[in-house]
ModelCIF file with pLDDT and N, C-alpha, C, O atoms, coordinates in Angstrom:
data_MODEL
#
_entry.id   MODEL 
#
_entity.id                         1 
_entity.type                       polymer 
_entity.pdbx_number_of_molecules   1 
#
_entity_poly.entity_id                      1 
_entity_poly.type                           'polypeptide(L)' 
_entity_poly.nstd_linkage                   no 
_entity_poly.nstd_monomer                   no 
_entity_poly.pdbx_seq_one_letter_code       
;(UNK)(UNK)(UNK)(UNK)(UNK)(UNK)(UNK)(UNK)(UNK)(UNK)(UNK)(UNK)(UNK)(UNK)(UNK)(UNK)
(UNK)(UNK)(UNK)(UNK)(UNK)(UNK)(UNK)(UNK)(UNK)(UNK)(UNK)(UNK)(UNK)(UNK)(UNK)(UNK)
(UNK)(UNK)(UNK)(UNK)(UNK)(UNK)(UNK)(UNK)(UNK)(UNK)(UNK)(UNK)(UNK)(UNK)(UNK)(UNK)
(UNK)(UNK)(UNK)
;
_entity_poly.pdbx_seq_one_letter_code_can   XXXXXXXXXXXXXXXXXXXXXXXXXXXXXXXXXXXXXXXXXXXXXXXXXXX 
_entity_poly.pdbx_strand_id                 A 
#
loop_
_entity_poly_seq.entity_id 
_entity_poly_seq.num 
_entity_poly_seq.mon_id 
_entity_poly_seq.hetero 
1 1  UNK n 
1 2  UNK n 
1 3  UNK n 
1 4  UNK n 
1 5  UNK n 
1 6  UNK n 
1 7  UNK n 
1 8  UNK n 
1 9  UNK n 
1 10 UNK n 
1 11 UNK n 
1 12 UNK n 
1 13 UNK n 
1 14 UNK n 
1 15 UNK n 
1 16 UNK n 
1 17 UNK n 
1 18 UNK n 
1 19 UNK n 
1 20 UNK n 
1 21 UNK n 
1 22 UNK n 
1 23 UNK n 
1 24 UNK n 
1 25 UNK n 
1 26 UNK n 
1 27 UNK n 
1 28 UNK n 
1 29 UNK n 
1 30 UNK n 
1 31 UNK n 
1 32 UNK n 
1 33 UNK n 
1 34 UNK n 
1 35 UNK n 
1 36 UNK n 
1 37 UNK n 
1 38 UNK n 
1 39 UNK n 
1 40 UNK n 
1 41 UNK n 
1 42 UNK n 
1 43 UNK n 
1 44 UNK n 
1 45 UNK n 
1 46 UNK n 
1 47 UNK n 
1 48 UNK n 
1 49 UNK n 
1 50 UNK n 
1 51 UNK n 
#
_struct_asym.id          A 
_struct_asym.entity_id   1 
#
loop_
_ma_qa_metric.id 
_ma_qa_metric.mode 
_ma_qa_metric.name 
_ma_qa_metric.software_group_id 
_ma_qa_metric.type 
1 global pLDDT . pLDDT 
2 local  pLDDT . pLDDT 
#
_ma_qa_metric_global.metric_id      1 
_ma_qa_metric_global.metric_value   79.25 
_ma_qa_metric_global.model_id       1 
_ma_qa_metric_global.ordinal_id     1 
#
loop_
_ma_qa_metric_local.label_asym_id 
_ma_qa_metric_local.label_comp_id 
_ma_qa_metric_local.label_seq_id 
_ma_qa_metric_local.metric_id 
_ma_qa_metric_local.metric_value 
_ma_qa_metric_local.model_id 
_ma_qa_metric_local.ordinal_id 
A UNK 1  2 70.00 1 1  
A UNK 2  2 78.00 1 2  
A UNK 3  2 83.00 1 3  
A UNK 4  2 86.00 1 4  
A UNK 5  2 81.00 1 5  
A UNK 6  2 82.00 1 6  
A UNK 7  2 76.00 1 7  
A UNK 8  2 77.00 1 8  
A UNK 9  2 72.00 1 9  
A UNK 10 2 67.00 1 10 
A UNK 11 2 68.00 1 11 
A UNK 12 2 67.00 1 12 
A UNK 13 2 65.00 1 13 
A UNK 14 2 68.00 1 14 
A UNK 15 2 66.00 1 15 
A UNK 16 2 68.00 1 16 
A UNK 17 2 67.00 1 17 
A UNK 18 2 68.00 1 18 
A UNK 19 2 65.00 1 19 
A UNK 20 2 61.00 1 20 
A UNK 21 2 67.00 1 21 
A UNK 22 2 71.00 1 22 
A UNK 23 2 70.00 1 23 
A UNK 24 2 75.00 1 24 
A UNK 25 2 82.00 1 25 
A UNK 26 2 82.00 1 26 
A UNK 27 2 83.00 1 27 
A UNK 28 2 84.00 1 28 
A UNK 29 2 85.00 1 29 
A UNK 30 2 85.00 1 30 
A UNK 31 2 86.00 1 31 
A UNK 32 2 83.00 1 32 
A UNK 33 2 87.00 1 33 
A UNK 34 2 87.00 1 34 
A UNK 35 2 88.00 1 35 
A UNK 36 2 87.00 1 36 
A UNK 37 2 88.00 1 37 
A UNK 38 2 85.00 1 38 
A UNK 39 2 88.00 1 39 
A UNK 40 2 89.00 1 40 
A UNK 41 2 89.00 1 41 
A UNK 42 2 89.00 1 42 
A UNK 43 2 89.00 1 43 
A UNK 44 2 89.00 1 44 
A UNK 45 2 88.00 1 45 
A UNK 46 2 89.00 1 46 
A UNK 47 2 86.00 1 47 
A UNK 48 2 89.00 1 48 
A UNK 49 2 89.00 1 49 
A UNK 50 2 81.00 1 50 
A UNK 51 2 77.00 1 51 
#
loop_
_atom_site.group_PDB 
_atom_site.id 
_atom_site.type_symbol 
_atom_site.label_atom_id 
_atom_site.label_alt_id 
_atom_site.label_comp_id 
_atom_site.label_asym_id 
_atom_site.label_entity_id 
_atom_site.label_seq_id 
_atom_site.pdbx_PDB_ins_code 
_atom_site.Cartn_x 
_atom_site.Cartn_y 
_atom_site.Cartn_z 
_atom_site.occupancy 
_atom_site.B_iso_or_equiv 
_atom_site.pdbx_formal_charge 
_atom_site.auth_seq_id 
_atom_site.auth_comp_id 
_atom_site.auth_asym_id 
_atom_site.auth_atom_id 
_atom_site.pdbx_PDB_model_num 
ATOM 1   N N  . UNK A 1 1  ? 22.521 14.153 -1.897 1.00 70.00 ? 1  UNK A N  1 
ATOM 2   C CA . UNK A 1 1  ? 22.439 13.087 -2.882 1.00 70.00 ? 1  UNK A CA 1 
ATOM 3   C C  . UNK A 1 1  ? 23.839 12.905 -3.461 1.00 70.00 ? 1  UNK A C  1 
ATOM 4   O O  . UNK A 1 1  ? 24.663 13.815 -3.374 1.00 70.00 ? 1  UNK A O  1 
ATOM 5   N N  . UNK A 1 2  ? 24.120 11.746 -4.049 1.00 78.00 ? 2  UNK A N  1 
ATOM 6   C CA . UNK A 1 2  ? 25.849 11.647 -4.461 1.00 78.00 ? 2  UNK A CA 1 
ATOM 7   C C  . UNK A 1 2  ? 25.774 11.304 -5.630 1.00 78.00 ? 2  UNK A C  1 
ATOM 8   O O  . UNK A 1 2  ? 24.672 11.400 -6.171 1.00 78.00 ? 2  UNK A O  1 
ATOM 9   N N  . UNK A 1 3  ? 26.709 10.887 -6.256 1.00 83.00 ? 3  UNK A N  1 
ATOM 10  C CA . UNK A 1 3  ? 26.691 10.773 -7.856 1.00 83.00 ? 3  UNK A CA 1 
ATOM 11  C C  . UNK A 1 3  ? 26.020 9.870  -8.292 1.00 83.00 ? 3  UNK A C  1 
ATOM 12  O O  . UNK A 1 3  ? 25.744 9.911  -9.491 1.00 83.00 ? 3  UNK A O  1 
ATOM 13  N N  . UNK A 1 4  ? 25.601 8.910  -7.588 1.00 86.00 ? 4  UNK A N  1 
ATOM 14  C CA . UNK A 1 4  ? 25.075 7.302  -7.802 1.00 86.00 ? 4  UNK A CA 1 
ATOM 15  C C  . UNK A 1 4  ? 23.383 8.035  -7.299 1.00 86.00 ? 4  UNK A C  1 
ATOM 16  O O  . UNK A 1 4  ? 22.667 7.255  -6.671 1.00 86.00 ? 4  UNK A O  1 
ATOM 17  N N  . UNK A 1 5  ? 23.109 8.713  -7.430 1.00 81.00 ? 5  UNK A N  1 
ATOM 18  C CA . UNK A 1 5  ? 21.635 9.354  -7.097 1.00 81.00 ? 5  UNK A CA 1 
ATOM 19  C C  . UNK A 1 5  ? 20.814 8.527  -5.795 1.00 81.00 ? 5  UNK A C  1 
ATOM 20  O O  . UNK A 1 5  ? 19.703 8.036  -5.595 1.00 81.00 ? 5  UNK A O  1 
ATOM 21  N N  . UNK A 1 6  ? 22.106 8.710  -5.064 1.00 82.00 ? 6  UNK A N  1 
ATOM 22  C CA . UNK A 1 6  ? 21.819 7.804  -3.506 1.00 82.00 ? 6  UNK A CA 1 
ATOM 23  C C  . UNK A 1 6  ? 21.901 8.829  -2.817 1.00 82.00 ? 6  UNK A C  1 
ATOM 24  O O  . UNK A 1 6  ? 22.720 9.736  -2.964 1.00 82.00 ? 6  UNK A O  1 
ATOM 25  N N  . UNK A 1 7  ? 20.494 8.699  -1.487 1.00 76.00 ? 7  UNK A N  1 
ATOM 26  C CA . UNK A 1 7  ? 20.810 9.971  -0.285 1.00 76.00 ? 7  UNK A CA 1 
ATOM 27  C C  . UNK A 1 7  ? 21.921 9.009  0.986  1.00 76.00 ? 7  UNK A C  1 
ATOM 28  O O  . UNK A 1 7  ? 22.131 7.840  1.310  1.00 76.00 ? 7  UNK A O  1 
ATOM 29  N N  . UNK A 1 8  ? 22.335 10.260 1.325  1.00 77.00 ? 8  UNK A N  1 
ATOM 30  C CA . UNK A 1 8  ? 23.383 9.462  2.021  1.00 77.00 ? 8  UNK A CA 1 
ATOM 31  C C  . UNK A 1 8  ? 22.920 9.954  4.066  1.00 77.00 ? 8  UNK A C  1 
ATOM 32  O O  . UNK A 1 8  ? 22.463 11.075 4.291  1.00 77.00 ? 8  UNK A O  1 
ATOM 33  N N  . UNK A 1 9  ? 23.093 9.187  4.962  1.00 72.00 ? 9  UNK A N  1 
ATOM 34  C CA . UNK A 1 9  ? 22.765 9.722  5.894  1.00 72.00 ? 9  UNK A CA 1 
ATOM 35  C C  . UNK A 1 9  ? 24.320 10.270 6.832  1.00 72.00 ? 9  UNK A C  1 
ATOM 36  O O  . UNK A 1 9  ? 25.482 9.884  6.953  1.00 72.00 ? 9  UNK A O  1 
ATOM 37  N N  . UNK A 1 10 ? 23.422 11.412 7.355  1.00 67.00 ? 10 UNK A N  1 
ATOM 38  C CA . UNK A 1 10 ? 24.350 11.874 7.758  1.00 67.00 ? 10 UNK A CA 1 
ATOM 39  C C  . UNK A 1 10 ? 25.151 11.807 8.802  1.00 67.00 ? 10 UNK A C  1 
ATOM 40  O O  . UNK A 1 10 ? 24.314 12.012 9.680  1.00 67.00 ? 10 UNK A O  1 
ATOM 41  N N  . UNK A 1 11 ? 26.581 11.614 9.602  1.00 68.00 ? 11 UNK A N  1 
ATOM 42  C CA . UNK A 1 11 ? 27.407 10.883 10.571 1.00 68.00 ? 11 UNK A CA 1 
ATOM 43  C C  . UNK A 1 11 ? 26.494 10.705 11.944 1.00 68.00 ? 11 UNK A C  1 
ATOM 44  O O  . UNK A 1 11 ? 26.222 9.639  12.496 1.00 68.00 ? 11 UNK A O  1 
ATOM 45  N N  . UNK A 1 12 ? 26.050 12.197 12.392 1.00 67.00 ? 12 UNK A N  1 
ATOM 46  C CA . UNK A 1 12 ? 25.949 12.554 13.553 1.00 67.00 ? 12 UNK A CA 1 
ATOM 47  C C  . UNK A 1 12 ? 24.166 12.424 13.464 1.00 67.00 ? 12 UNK A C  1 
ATOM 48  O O  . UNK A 1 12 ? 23.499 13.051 12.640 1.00 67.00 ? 12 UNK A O  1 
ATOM 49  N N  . UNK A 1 13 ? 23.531 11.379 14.603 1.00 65.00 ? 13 UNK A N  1 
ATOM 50  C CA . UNK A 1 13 ? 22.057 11.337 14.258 1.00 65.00 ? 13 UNK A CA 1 
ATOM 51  C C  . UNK A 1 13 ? 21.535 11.778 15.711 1.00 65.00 ? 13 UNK A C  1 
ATOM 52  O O  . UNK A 1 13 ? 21.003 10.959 16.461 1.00 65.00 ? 13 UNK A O  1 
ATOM 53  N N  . UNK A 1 14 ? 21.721 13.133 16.060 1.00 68.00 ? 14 UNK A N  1 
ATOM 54  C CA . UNK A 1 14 ? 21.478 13.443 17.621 1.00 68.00 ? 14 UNK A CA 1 
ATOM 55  C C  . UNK A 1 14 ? 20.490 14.703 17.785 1.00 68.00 ? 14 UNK A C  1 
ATOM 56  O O  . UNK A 1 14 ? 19.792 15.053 16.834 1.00 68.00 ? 14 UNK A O  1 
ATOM 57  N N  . UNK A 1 15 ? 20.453 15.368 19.012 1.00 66.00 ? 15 UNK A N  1 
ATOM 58  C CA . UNK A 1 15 ? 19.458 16.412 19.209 1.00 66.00 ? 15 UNK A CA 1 
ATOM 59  C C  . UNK A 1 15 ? 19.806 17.800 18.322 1.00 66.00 ? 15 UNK A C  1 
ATOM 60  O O  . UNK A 1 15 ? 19.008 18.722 18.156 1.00 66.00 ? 15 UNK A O  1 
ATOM 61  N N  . UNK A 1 16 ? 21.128 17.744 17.809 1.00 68.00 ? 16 UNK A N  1 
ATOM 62  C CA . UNK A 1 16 ? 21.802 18.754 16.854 1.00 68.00 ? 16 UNK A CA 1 
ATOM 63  C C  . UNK A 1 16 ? 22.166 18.440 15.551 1.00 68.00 ? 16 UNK A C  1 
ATOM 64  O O  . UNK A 1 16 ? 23.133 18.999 15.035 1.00 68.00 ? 16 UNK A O  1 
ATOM 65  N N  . UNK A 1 17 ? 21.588 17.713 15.032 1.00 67.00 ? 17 UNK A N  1 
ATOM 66  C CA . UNK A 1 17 ? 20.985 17.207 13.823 1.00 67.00 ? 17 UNK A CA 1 
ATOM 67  C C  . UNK A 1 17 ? 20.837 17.807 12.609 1.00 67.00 ? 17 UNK A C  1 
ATOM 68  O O  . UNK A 1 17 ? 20.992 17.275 11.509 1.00 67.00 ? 17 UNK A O  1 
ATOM 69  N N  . UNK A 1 18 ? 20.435 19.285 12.919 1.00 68.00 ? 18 UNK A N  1 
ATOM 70  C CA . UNK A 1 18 ? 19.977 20.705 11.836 1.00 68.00 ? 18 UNK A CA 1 
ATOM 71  C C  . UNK A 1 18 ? 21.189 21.481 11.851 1.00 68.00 ? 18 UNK A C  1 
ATOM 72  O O  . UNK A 1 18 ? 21.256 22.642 11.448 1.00 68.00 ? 18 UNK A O  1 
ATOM 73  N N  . UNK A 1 19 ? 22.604 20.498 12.551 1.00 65.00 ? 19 UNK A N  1 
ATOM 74  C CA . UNK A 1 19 ? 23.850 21.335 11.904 1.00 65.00 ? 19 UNK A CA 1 
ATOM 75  C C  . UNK A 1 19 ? 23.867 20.780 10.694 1.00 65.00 ? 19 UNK A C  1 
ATOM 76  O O  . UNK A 1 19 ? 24.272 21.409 9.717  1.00 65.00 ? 19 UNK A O  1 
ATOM 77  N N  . UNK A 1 20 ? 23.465 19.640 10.626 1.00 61.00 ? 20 UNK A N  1 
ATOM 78  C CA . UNK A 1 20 ? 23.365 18.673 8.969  1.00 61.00 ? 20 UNK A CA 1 
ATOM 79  C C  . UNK A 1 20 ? 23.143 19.753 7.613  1.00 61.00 ? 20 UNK A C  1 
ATOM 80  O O  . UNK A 1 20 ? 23.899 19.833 6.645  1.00 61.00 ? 20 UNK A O  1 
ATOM 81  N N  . UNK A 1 21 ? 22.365 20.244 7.757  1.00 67.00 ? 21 UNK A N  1 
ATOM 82  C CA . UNK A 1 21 ? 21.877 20.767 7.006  1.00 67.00 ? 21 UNK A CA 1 
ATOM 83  C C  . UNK A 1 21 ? 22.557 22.052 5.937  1.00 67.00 ? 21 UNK A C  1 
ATOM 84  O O  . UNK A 1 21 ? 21.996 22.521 4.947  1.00 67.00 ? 21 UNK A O  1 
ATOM 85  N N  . UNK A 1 22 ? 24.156 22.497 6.575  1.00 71.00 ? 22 UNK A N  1 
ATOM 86  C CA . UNK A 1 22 ? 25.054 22.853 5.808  1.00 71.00 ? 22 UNK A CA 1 
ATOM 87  C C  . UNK A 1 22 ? 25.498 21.886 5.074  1.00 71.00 ? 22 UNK A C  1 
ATOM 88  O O  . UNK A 1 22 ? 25.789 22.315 3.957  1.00 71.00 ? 22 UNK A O  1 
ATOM 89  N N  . UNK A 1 23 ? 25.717 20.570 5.210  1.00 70.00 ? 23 UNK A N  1 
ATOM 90  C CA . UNK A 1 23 ? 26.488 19.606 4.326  1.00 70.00 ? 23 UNK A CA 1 
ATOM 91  C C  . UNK A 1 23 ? 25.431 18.946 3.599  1.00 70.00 ? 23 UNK A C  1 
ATOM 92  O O  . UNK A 1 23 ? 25.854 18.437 2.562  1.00 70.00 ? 23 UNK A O  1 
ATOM 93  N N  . UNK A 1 24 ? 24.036 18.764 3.823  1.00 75.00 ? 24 UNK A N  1 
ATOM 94  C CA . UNK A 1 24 ? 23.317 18.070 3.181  1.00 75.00 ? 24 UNK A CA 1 
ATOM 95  C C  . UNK A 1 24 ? 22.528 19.081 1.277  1.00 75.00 ? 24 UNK A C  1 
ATOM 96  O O  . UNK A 1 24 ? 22.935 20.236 1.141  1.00 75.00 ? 24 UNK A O  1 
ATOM 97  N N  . UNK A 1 25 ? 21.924 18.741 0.562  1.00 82.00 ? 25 UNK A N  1 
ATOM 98  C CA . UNK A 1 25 ? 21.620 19.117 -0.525 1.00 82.00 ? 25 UNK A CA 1 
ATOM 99  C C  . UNK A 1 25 ? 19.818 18.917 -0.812 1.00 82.00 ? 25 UNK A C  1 
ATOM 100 O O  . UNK A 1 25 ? 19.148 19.190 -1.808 1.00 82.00 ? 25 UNK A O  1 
ATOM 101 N N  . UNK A 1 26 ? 19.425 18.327 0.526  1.00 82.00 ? 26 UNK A N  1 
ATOM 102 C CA . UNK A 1 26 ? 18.183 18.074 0.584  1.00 82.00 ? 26 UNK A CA 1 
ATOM 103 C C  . UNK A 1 26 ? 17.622 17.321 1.873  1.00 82.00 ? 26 UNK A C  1 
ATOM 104 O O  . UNK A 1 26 ? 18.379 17.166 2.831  1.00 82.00 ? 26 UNK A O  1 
ATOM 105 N N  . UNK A 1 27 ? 16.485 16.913 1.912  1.00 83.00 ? 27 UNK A N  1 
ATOM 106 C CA . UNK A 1 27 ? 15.746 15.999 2.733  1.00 83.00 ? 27 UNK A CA 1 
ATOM 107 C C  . UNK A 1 27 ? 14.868 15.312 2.389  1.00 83.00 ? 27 UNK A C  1 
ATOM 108 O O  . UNK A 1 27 ? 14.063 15.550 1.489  1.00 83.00 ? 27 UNK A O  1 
ATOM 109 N N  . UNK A 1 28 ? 14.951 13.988 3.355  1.00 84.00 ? 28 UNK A N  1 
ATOM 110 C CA . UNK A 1 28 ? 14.233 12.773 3.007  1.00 84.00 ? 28 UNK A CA 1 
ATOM 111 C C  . UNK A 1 28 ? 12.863 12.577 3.589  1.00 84.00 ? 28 UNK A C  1 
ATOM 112 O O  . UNK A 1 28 ? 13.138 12.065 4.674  1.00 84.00 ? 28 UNK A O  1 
ATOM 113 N N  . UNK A 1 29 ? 11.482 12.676 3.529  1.00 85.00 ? 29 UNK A N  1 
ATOM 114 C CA . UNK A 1 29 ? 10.244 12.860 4.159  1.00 85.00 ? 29 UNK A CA 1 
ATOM 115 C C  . UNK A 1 29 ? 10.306 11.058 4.325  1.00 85.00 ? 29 UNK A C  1 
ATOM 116 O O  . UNK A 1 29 ? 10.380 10.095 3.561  1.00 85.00 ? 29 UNK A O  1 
ATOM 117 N N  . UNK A 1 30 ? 10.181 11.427 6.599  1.00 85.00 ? 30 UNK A N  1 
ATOM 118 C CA . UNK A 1 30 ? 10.156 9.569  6.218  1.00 85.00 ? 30 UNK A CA 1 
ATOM 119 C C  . UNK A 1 30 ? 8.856  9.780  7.621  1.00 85.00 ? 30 UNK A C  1 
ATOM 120 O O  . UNK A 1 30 ? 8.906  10.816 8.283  1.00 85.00 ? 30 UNK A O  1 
ATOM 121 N N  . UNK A 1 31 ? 8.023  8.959  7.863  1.00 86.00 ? 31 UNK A N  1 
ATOM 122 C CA . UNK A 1 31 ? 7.034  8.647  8.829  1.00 86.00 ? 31 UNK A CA 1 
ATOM 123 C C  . UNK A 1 31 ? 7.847  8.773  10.132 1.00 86.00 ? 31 UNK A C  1 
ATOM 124 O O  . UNK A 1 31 ? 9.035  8.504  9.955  1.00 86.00 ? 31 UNK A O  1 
ATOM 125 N N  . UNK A 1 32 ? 7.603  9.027  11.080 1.00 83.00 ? 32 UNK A N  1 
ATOM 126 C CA . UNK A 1 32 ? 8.051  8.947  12.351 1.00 83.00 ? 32 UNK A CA 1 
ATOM 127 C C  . UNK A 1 32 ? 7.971  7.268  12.732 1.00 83.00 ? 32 UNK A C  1 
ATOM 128 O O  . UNK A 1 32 ? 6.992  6.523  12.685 1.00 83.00 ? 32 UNK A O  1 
ATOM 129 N N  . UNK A 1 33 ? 9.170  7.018  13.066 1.00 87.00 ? 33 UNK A N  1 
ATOM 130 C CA . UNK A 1 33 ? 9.694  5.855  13.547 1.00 87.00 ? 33 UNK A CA 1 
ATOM 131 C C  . UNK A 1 33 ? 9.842  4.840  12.384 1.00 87.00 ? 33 UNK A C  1 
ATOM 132 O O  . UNK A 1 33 ? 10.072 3.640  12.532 1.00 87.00 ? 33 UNK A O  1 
ATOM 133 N N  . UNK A 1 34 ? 9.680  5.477  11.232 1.00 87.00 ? 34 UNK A N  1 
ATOM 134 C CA . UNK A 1 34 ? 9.816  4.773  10.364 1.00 87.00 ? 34 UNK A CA 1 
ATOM 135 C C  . UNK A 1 34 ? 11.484 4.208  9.514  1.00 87.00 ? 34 UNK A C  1 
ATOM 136 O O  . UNK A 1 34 ? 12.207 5.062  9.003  1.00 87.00 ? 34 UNK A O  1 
ATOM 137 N N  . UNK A 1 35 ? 11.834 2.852  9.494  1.00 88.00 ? 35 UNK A N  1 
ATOM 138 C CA . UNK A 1 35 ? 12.896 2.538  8.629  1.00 88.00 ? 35 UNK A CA 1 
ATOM 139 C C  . UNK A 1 35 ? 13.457 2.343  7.654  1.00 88.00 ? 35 UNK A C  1 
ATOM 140 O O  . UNK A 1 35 ? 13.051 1.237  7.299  1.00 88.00 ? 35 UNK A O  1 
ATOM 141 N N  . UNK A 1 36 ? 14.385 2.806  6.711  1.00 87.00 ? 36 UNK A N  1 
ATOM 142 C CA . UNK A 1 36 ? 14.549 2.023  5.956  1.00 87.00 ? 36 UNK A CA 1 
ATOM 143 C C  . UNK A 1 36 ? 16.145 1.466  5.989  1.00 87.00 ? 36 UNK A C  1 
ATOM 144 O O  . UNK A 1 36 ? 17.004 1.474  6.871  1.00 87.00 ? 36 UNK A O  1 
ATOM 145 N N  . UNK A 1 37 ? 16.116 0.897  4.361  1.00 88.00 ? 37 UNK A N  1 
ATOM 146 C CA . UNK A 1 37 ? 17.526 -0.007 4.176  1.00 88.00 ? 37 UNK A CA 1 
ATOM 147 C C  . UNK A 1 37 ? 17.662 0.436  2.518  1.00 88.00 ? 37 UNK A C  1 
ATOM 148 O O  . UNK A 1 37 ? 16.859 0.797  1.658  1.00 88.00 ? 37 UNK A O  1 
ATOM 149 N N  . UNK A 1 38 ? 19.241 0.183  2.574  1.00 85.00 ? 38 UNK A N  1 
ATOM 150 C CA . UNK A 1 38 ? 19.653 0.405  1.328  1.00 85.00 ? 38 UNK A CA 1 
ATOM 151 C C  . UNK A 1 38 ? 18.648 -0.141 -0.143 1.00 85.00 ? 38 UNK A C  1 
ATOM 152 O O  . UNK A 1 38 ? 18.371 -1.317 -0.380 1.00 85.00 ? 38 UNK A O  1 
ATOM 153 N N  . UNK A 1 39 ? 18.444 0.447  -0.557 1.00 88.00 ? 39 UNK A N  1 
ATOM 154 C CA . UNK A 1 39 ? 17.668 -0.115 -2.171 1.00 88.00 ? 39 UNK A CA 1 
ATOM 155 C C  . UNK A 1 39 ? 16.576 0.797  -2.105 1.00 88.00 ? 39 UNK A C  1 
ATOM 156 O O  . UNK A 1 39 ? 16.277 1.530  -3.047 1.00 88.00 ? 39 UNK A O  1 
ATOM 157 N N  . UNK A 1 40 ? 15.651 0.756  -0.435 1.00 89.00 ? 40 UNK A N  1 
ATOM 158 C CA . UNK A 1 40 ? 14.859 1.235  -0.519 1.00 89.00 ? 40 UNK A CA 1 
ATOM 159 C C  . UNK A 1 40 ? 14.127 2.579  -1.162 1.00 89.00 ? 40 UNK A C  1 
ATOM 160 O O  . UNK A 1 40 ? 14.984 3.454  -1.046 1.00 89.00 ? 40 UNK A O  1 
ATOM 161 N N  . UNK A 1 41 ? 13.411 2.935  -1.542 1.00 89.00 ? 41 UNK A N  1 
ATOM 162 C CA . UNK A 1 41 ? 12.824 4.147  -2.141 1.00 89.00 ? 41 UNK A CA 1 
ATOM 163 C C  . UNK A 1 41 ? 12.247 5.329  -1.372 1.00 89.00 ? 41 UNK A C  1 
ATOM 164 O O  . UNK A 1 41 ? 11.155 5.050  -0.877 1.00 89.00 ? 41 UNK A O  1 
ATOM 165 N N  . UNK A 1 42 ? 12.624 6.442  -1.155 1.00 89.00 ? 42 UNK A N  1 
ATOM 166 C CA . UNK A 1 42 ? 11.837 7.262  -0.404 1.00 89.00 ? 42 UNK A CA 1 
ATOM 167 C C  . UNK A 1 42 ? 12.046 9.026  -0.543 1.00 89.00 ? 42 UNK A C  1 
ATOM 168 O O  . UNK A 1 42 ? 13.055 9.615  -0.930 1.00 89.00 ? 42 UNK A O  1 
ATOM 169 N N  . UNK A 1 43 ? 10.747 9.610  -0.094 1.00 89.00 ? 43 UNK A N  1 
ATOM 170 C CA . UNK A 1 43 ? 10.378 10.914 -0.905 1.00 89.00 ? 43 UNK A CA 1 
ATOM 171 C C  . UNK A 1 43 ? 11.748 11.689 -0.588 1.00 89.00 ? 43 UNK A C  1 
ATOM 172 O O  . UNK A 1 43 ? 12.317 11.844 0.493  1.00 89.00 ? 43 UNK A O  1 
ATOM 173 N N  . UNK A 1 44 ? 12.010 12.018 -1.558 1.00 89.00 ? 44 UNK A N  1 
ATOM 174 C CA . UNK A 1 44 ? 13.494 13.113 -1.239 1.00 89.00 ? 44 UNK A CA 1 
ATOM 175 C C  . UNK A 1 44 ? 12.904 14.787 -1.678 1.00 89.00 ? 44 UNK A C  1 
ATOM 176 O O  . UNK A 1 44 ? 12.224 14.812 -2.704 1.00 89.00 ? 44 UNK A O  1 
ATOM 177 N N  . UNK A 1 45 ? 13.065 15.750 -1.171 1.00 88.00 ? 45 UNK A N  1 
ATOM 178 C CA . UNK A 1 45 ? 12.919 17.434 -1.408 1.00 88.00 ? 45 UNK A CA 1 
ATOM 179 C C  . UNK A 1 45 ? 14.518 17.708 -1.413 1.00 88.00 ? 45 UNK A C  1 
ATOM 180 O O  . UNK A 1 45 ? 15.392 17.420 -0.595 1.00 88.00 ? 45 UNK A O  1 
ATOM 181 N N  . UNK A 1 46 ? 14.555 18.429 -2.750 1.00 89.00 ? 46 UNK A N  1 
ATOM 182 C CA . UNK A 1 46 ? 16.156 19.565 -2.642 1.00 89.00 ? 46 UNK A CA 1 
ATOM 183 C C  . UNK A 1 46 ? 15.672 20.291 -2.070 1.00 89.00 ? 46 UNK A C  1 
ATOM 184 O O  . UNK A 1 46 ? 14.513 20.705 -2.093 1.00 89.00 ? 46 UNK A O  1 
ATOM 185 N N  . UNK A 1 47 ? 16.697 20.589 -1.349 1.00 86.00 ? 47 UNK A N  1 
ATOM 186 C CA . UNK A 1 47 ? 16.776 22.207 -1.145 1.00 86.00 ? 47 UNK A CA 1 
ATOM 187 C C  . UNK A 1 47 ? 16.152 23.742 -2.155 1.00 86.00 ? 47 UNK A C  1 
ATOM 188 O O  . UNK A 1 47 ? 15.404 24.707 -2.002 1.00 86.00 ? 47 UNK A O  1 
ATOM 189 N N  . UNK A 1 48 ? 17.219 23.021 -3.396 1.00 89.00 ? 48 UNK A N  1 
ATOM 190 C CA . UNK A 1 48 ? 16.472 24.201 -4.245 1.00 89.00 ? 48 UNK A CA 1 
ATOM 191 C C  . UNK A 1 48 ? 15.042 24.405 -4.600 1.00 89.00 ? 48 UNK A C  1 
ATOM 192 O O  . UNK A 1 48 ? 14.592 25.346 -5.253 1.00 89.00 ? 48 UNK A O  1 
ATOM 193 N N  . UNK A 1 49 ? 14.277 23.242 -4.004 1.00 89.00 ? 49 UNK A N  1 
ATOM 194 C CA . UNK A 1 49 ? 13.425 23.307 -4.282 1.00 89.00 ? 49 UNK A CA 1 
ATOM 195 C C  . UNK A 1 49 ? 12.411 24.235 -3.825 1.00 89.00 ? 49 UNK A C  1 
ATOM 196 O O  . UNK A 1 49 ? 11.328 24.548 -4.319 1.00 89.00 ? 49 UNK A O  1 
ATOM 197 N N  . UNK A 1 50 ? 13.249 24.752 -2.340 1.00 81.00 ? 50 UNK A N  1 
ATOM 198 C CA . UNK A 1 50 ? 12.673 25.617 -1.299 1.00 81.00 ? 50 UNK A CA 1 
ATOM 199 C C  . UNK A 1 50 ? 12.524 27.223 -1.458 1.00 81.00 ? 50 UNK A C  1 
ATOM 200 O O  . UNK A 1 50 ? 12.089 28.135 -0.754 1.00 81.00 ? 50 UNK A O  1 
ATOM 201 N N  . UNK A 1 51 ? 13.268 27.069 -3.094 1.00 77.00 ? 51 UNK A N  1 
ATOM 202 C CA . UNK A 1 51 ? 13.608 28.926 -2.942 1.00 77.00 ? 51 UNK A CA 1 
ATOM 203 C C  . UNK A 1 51 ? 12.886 29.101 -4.045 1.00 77.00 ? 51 UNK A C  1 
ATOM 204 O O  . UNK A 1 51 ? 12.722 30.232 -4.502 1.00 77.00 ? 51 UNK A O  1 
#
């Protein structure tokens, strides 16, 4: 998430994907095949939320 309380996606969107996950601060729960676009709203989990 960044200062503007925007998730940001991350460069590389490939089969190694869960290297993300050192630089990221959370994850976004989205439907399979599902899209979105900037403005849009969608479920975010921290990390910290996990411990």
């Amino acid at each position: 998430m960044n200062a503007a309380g925007q998730v940001e996606l991350f460069p590389r969107q490939g089969s190694g994907v869960l290297t993300s996950m050192v630089w990221g601060d959370g994850l976004v729960d989205l439907a399979a095949g599902q899209t979105i676009s900037a403005g849009d709203t969608v479920n975010y989990l921290p990390l910290s939320a996990l411990v």
